[in-house]
N, C-alpha and C positions, 0 to 999 in steps of 0.2 A: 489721441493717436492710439493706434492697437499694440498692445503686443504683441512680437513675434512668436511667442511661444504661447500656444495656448495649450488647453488641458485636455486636448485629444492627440496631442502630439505626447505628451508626458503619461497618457493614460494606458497601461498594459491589460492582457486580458487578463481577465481569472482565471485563476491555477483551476484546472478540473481533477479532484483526487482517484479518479481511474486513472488517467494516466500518469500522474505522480508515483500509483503503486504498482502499473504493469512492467517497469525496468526490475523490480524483487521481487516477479514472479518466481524466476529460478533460482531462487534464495530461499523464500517464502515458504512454496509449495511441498520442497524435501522435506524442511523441516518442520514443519505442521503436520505432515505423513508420521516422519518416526516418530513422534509426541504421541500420535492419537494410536500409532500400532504398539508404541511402549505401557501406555494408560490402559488400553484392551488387553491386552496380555498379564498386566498387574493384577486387572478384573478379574479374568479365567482363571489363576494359581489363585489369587486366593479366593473365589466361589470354588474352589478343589478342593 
């Protein structure tokens, strides 16, 4: 006899990690800005 349950009924897709990480875009994005404009600006005062 068969199973009722086979392993297309249990089987999920794959996670794709673009859309795992476009919901902390707007998380993400700010603070990756102030880091890299804090880091530039550390640059300039001390190449001053």
């Amino acid at each position: 006899m068969s199973s009722p349950h086979t392993d297309a009924d249990t089987e999920h897709p794959p996670v794709d990690t673009v859309e795992a990480i476009v919901p902390l875009m707007p998380v993400v994005l700010p603070v990756v800005g102030a880091l890299m404009m804090f880091l530039l600006a550390f640059i300039a005062v001390y190449m001053a």
